[in-house]
LONU-797503 format. One record per residue (C-alpha): residue in three letters; z, y, x. Coordinates in pm, 1 decimal. Example, Ala and Ser with C-alpha at 12.3 -4.5 7.8 and 13.67 -1.06 7.14 Angstrom:
<atoms>
res,z,y,x
ALA,780.0,-450.0,1230.0;
SER,714.0,-106.0,1367.0;
</atoms>
This chain:
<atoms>
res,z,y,x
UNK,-3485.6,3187.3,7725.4;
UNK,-3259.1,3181.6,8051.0;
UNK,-3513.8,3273.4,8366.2;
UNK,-3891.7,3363.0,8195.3;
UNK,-3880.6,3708.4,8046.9;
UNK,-3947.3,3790.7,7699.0;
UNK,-4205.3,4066.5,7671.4;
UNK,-4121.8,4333.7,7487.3;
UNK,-4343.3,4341.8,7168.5;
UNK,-4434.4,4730.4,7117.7;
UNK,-4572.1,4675.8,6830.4;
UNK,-4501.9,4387.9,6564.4;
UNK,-4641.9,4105.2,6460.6;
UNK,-4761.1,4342.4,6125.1;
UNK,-4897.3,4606.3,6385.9;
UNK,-4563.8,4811.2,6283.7;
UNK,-4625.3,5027.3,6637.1;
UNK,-4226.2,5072.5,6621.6;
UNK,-4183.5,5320.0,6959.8;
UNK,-3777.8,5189.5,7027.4;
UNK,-3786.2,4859.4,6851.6;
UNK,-3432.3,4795.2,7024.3;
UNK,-3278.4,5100.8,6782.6;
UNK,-3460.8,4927.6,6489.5;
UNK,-3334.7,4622.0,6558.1;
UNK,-2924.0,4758.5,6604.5;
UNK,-2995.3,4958.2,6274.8;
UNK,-3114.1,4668.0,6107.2;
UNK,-2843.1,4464.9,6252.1;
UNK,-2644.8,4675.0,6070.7;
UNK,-2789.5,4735.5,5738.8;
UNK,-2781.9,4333.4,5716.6;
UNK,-2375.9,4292.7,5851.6;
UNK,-2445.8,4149.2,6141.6;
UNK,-2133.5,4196.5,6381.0;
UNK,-2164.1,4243.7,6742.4;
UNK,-1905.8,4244.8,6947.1;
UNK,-1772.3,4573.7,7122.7;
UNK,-1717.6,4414.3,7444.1;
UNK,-2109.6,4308.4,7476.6;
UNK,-2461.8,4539.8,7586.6;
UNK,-2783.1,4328.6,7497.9;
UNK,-3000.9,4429.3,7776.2;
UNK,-3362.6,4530.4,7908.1;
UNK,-3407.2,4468.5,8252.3;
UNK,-3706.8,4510.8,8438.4;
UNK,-3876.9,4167.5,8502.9;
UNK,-3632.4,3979.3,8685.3;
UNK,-3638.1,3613.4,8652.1;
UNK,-3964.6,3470.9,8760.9;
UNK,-4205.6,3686.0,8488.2;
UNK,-4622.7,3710.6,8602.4;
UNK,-4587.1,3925.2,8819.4;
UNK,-4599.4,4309.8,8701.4;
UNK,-4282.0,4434.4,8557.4;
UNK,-4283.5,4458.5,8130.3;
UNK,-4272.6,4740.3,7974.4;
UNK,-3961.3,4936.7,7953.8;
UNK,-3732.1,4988.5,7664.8;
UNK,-3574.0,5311.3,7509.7;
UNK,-3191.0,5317.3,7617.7;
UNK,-2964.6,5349.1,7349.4;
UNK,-2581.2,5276.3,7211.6;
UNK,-2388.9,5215.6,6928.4;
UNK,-1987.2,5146.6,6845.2;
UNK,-2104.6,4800.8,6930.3;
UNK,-2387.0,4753.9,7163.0;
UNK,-2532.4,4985.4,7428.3;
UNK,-2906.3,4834.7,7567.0;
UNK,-3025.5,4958.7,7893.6;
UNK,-3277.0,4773.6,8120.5;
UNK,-3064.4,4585.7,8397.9;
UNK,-2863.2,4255.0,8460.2;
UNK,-2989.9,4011.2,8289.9;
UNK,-3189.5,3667.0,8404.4;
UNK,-3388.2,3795.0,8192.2;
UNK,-3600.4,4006.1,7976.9;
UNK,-3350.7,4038.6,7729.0;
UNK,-3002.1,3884.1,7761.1;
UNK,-2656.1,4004.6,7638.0;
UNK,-2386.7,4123.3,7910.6;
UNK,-2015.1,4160.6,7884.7;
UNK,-1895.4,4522.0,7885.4;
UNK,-1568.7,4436.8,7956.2;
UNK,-1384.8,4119.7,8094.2;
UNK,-1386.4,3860.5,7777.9;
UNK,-1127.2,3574.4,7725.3;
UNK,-1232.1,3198.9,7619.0;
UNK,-1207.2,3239.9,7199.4;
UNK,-1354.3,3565.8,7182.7;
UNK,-1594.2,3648.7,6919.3;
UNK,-1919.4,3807.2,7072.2;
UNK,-2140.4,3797.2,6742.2;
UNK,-2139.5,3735.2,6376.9;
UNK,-2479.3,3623.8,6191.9;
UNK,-2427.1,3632.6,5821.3;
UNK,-2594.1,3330.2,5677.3;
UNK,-2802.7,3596.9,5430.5;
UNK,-2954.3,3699.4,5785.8;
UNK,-3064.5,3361.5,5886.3;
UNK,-3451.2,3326.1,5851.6;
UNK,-3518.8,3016.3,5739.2;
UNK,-3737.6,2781.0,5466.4;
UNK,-3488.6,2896.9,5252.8;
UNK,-3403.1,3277.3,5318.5;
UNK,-3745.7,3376.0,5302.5;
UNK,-3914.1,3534.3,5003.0;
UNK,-4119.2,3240.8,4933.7;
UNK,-3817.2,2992.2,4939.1;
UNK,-3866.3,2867.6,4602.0;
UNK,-4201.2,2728.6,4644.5;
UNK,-4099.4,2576.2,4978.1;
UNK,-3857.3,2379.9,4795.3;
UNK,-4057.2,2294.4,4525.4;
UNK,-4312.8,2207.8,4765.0;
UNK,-4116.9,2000.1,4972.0;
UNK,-4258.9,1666.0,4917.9;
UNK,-4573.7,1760.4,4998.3;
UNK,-4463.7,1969.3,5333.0;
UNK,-4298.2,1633.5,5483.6;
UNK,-4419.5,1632.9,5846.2;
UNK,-4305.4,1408.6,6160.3;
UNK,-4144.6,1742.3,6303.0;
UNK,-3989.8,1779.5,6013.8;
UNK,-4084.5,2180.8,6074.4;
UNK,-4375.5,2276.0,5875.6;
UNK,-4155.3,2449.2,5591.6;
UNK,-4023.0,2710.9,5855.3;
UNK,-4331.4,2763.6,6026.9;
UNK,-4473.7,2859.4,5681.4;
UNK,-4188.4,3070.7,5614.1;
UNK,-4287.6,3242.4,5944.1;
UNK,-4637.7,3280.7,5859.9;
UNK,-4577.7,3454.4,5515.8;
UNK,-4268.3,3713.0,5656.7;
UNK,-4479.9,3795.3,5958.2;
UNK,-4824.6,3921.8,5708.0;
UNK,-4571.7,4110.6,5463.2;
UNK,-4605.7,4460.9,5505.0;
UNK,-4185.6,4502.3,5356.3;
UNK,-4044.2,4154.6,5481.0;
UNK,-3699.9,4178.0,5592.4;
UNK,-3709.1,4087.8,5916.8;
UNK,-3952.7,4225.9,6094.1;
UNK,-3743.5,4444.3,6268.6;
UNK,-3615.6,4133.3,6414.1;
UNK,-3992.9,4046.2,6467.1;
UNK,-4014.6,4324.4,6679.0;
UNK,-3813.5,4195.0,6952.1;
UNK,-4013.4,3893.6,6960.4;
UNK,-4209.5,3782.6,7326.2;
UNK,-4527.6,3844.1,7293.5;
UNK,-4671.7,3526.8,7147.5;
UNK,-5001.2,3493.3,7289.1;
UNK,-4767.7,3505.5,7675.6;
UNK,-4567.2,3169.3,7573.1;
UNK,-4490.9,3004.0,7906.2;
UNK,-4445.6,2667.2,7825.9;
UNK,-4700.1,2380.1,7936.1;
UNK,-4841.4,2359.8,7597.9;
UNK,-5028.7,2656.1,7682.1;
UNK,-5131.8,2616.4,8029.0;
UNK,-5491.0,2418.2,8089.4;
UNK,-5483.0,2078.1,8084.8;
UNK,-5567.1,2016.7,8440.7;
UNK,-5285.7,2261.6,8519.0;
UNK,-5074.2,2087.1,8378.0;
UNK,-5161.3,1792.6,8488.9;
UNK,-5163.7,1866.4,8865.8;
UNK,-4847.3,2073.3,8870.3;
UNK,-4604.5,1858.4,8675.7;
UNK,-4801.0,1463.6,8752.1;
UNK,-4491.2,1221.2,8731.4;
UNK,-4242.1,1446.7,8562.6;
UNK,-4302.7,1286.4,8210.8;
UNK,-4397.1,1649.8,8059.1;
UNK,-4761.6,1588.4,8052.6;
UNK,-4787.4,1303.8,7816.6;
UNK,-4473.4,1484.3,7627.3;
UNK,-4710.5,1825.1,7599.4;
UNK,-5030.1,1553.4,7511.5;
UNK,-4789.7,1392.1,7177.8;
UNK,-4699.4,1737.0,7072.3;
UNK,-5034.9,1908.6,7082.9;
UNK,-5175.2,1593.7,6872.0;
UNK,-4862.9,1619.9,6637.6;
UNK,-4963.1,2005.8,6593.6;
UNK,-5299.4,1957.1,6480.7;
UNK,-5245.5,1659.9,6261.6;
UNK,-4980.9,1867.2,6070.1;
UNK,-5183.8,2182.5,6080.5;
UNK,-5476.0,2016.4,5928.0;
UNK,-5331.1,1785.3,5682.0;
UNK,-5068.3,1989.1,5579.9;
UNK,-5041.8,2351.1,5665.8;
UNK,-5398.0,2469.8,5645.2;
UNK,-5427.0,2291.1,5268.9;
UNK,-5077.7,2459.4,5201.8;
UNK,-5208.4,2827.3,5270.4;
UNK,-5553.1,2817.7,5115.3;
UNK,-5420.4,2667.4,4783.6;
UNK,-5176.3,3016.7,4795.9;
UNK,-5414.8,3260.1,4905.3;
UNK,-5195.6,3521.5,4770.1;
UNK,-4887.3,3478.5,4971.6;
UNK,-5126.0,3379.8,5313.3;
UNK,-5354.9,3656.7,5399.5;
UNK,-5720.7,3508.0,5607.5;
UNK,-5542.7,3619.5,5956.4;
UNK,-5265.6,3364.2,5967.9;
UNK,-5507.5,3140.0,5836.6;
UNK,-5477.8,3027.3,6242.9;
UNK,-5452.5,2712.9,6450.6;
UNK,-5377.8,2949.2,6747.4;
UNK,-5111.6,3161.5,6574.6;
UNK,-4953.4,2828.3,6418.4;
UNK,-4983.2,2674.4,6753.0;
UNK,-4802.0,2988.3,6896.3;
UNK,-4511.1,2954.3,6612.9;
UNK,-4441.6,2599.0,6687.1;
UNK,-4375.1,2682.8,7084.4;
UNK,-4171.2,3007.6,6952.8;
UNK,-3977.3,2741.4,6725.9;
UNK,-3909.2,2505.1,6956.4;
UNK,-3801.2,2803.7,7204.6;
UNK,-3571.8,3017.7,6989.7;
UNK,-3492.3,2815.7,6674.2;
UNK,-3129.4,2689.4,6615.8;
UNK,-3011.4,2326.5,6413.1;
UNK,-2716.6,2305.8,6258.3;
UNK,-2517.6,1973.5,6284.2;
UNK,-2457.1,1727.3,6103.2;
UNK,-2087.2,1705.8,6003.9;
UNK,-1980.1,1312.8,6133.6;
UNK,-1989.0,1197.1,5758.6;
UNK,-2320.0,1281.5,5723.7;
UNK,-2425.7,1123.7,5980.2;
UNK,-2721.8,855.9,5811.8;
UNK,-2874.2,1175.2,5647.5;
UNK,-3212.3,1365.6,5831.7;
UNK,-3118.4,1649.7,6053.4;
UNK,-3114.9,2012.4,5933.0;
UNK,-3409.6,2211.2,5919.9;
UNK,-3424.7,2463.2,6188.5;
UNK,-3359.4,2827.2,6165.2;
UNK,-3399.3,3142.0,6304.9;
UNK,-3057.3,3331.2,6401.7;
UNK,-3086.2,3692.5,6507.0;
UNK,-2967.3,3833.6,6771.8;
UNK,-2761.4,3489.0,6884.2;
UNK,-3127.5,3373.3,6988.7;
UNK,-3155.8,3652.7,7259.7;
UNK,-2861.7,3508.7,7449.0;
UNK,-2980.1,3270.2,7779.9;
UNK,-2881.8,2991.4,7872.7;
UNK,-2787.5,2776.0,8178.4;
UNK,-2647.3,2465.3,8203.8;
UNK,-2277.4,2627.1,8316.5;
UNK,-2256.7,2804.0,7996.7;
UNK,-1994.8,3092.0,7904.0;
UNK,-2067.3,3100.5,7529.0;
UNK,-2143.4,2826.1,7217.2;
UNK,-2274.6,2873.7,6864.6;
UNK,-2037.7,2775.0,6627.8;
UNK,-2133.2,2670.2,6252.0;
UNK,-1900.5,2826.3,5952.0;
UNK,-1952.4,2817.6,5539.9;
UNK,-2016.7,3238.3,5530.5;
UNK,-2169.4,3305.3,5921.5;
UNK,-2259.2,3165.5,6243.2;
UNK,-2019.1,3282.9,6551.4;
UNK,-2131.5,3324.5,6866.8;
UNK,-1762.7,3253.1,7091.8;
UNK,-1659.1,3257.9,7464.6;
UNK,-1549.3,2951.7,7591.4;
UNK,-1444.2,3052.4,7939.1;
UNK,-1316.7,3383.3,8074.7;
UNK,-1626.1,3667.2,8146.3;
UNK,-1618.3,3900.0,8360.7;
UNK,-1724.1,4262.6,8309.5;
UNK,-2065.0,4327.4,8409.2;
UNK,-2132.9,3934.2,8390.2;
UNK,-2402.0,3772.9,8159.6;
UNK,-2305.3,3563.5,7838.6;
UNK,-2522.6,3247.9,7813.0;
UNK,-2518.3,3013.3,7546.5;
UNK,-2645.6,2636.2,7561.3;
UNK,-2892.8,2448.2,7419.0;
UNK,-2763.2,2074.0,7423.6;
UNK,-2728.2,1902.2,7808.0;
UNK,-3120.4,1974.0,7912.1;
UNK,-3296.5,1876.2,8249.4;
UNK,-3521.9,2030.3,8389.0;
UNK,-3856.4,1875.3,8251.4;
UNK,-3631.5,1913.3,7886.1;
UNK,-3648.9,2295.4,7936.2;
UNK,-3990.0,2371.2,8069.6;
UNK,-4146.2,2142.7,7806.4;
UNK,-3924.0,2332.0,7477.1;
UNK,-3817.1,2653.8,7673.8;
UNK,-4062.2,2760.3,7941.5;
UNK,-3835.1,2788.8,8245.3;
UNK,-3632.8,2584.0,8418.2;
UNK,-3320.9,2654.6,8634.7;
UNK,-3354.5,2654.9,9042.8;
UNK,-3218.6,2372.3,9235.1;
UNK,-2912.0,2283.9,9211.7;
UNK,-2830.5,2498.0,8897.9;
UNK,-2882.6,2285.1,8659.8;
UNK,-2628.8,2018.6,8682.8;
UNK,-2777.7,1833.8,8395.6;
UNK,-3096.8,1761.9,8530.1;
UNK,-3200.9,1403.9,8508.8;
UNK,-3513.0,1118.1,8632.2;
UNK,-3711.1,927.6,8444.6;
UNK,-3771.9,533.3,8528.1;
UNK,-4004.2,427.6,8282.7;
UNK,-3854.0,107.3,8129.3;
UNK,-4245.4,-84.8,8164.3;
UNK,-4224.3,28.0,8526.4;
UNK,-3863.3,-207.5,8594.0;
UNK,-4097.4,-487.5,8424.1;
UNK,-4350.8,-399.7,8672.4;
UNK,-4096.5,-437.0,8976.2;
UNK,-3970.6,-737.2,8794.8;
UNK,-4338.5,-923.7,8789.2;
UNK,-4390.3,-792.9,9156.5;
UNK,-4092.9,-1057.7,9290.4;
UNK,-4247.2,-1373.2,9083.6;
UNK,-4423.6,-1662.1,9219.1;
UNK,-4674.4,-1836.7,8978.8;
UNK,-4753.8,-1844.6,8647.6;
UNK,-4453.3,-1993.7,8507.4;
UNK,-4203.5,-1749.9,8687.3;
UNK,-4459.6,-1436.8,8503.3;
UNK,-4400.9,-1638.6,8221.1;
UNK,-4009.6,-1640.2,8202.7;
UNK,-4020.0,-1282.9,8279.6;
UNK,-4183.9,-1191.3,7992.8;
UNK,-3976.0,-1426.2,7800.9;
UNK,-3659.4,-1185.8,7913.6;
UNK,-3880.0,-878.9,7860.0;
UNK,-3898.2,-1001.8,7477.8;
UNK,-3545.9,-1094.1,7425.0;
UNK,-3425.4,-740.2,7573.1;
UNK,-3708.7,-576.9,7295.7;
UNK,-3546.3,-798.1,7034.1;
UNK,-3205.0,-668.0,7180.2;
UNK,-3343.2,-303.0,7188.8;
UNK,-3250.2,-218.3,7513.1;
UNK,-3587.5,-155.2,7597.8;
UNK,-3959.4,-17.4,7485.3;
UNK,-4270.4,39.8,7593.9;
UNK,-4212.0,379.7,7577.4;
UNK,-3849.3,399.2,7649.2;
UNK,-3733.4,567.4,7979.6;
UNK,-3390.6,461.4,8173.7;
UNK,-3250.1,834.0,8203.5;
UNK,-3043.6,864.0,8542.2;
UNK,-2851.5,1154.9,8630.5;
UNK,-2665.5,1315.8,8918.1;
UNK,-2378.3,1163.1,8848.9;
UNK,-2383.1,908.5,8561.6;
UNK,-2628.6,700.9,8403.6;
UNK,-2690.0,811.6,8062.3;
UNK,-2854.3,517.1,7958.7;
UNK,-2626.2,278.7,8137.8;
UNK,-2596.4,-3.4,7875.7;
UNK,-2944.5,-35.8,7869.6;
UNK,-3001.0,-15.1,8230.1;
UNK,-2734.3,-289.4,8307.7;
UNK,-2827.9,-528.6,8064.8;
UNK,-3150.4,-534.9,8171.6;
UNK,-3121.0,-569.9,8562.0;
UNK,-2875.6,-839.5,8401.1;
UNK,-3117.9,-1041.9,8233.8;
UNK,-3435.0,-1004.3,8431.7;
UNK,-3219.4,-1101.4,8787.9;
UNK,-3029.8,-1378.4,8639.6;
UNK,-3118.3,-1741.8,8717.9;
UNK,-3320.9,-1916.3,8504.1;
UNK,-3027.4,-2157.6,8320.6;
UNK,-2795.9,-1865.1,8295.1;
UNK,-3092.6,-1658.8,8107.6;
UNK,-3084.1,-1998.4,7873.0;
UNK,-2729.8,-1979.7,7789.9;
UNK,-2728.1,-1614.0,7774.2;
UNK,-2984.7,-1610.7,7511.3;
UNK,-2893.4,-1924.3,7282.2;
UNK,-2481.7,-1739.9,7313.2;
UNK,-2696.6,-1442.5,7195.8;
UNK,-2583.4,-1223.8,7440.9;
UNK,-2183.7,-1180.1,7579.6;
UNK,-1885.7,-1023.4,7480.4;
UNK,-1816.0,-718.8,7576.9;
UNK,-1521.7,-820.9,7839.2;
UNK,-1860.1,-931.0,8036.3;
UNK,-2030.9,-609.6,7963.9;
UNK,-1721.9,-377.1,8111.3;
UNK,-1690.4,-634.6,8384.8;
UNK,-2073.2,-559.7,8476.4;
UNK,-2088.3,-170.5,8378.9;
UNK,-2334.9,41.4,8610.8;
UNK,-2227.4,390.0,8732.6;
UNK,-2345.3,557.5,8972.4;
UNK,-2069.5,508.7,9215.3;
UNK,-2085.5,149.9,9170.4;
UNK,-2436.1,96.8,9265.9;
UNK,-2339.0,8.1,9655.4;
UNK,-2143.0,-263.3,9486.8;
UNK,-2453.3,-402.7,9247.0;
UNK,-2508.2,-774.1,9357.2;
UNK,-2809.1,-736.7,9568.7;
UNK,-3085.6,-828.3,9345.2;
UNK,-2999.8,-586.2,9098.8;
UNK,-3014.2,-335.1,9370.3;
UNK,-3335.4,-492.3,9476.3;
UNK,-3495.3,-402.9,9111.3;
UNK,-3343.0,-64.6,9108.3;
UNK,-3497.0,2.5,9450.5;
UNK,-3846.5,-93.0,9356.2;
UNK,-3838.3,35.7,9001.5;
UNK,-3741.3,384.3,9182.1;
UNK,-4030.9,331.5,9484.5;
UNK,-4271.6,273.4,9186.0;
UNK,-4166.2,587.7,9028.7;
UNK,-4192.8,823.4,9319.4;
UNK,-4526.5,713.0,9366.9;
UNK,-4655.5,815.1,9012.7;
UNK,-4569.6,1155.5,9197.5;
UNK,-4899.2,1370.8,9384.0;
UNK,-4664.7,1518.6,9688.4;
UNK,-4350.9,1361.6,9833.3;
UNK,-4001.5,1507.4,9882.7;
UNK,-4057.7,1627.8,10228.9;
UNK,-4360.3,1844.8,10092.3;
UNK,-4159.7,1978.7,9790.8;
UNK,-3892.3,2071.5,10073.5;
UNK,-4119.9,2240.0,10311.1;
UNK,-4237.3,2440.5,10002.2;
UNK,-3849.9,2564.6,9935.8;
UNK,-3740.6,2614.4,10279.8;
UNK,-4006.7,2858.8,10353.4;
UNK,-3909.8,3143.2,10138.8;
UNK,-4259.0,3323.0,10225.8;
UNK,-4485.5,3080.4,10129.9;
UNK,-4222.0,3000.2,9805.8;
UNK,-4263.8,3360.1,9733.4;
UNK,-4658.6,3319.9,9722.2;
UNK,-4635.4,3103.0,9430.1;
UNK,-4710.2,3146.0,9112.7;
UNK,-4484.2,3140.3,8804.2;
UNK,-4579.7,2781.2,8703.0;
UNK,-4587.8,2660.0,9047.9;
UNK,-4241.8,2783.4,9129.2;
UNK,-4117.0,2622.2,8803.7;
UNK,-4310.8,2267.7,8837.3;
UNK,-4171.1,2274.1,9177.1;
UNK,-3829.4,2283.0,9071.9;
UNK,-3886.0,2036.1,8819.1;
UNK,-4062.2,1806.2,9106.7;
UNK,-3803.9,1810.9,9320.8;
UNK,-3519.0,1792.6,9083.3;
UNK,-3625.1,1479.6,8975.8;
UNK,-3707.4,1350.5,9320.0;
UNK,-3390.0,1475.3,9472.5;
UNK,-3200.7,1171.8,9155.8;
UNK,-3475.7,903.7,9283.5;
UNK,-3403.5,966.5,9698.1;
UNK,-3037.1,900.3,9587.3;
UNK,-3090.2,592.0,9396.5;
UNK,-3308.5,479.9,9736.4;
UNK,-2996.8,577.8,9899.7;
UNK,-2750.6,392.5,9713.4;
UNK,-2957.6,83.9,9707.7;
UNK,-3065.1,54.8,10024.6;
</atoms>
């Protein structure tokens, strides 16, 4: 939602054929009491940010009291701007909760919930997705003006889509393939176990043509794109997560990691409110949640340029600082030991086999984790013994060892030593190297003879590889 740009859908997903689905959608707005600021334009442009290559197709102009849409200055397809200069507190948008599409909004709520048992899923998503299915086959549903300003769905950027060796060649090392390989598996587990049985036991409510992997494969990435989840409030905080929901209108805003706008939660509505001071003429984006890079190309389909995105993070697979680890012993009963830490930091749970130590620009994010483990698995043999029977330390030992990443110089140098070679392993899981990934961005013309995924899985490459050069850096 912040650089790829949405198609326009001419037609909608009921083969509507609406000529100006932006006036539909601002009369439906409308109809429904959705309030949009005076101050903002949603926008058209014409295929900035990154799109396939040919410009989409263009949009009626048109204004209201409260919105005016023309086709220029967004990141991108669509996009709300501010019409005049807006102060932190502003409201920019009002989605009545009657507008929300969701499991429980939509015409078919009551089975949903009566159903919900059954519709239990590991995404915890199917009851939406169903809800999605039914509105977008009924001739009268509510929304589908709102449909009509959906991307096309069969032009989804996001790996998912692209072929597997695509996929694998472009973004090798970033973590997204095997993320992309656990979702696709997760999607047709749930389709056929759950969804398909769902919609052929209620042949009346699913007509044969969303009877479709494809099309429920296309809703999921459109979910995962556009859908919103409310939070929990802090005293609810043992119960499952929300479902998601769709939210009109506040899904066409962008985002980028220095955001200008938030989504706030309230018993009648859902506000959409500044948090900083806009500019006239200046685009409002919202956020999604702190996201790197490899975050928003695997849910979004884009990813911001280098260095945009000051929330972009690197990966060191916990299994590969046990792999450095084993590298430095000598003999069998030295492996042994280490494996004998390995367990106790499992039985701890500061570690997995599938767990990742998450480093940032400038933090760690996981940096209890990190530093309890380069504590353990560097730590002599009879302090390990002690350390384990005392079942771990206080935590006046834990502040005295915390790991930041301005402290790193000061690591005692066999934690640095691990660090180092957990980050050389890393790299290497890489295709290219930094210096080729530069060479690539330095020459604009050769950049500029891209295409769409290779720009992006280059800025997710070298994002990721700019974090790792600076742990080498800091630890050498």
């Amino acid at each position: 939602m912040a650089t790829p740009v949405k198609r326009l859908r001419v037609a909608g997903p009921a083969g509507g054929g609406d000529p100006d689905p932006v006036a539909g959608f601002l009369s439906w707005c409308q109809r429904v009491g959705l309030e949009l600021s005076p101050k903002v334009s949603g926008v058209r442009p014409g295929g900035l940010g990154g799109g396939a290559g040919a410009a989409p197709p263009a949009a009626t102009g048109c204004s209201t009291p409260q919105v005016a849409v023309s086709r220029e200055g967004t990141a991108a397809g669509y996009g709300v701007l501010a019409r005049e200069r807006v102060q932190p507190g502003e409201l920019l948008l009002a989605v009545p909760r009657a507008a929300l599409l969701s499991q429980r909004t939509c015409s078919i709520g009551g089975l949903l919930e009566r159903e919900r048992g059954a519709l239990r899923s590991q995404s915890g998503w199917v009851p939406l997705l169903l809800a999605l299915l039914h509105e977008l086959q009924a001739p009268a549903s509510p929304w589908s003006p709102y449909f009509a300003l959906w991307p096309e769905l069969g032009s989804l950027e996001h790996p998912m889509f692209w072929p597997q060796e695509e996929r694998q060649r472009l973004l090798q090392g970033t973590g997204v393939p095997e993320a992309v390989e656990k979702d696709l598996a997760n999607i047709r587990s749930e389709y056929d176990s759950i969804v398909l049985p769902f919609m052929e036991a209620h042949p009346d409510l699913f007509s044969p043509r969303v009877r479709s992997a494809e099309l429920y494969h296309q809703l999921v990435a459109l979910v995962m794109a556009y859908s919103f989840q409310e939070p929990l409030e802090e005293e609810d905080d043992e119960k499952e997560p929300n479902p998601p929901l769709m939210v009109p209108a506040a899904d066409i805003l962008n985002h980028v990691a220095n955001h200008n706008a938030n989504l706030e939660y309230s018993p009648n509505c859902l506000r959409m409110v500044a948090t900083q001071p806009i500019p006239k003429g200046h685009e409002i984006f919202n956020t999604y949640g702190q996201m790197a890079n490899w975050q928003l190309i695997h849910m979004y389909g884009f990813v911001e340029p280098y260095p945009d995105n000051t929330d972009d993070t690197a990966d060191i697979q916990m299994v590969t600082v046990r792999e450095a680890a084993l590298q430095g012993t000598k003999g069998e009963a030295e492996r042994l030991l280490l494996y004998e830490r390995w367990d106790y930091l499992c039985k701890l749970e500061m570690v997995g086999e599938e767990g990742a130590f998450v480093i940032g620009r400038e933090e760690v994010l996981t940096e209890e984790e990190l530093t309890t483990t380069l504590q353990v698995l560097c730590m002599p043999a009879e302090e390990f013994r002690e350390f384990k029977d005392q079942d771990g330390w206080g935590d006046d030992k834990k502040e005295e060892n915390s790991l930041t990443i301005r402290n790193i110089p000061k690591l005692k140098e066999s934690w640095r030593q691990l660090l180092r070679d957990s980050v050389l392993l890393t790299l290497k899981t890489y295709a290219t190297d930094l210096k080729a990934e530069q060479d690539l961005l330095s020459n604009k013309e050769v950049y500029a003879k891209l295409s769409r995924r290779e720009q992006q899985a280059l800025q997710v490459r070298y994002g990721q590889k700019m974090i790792l050069h600076q742990l080498l850096e800091l630890t050498g």
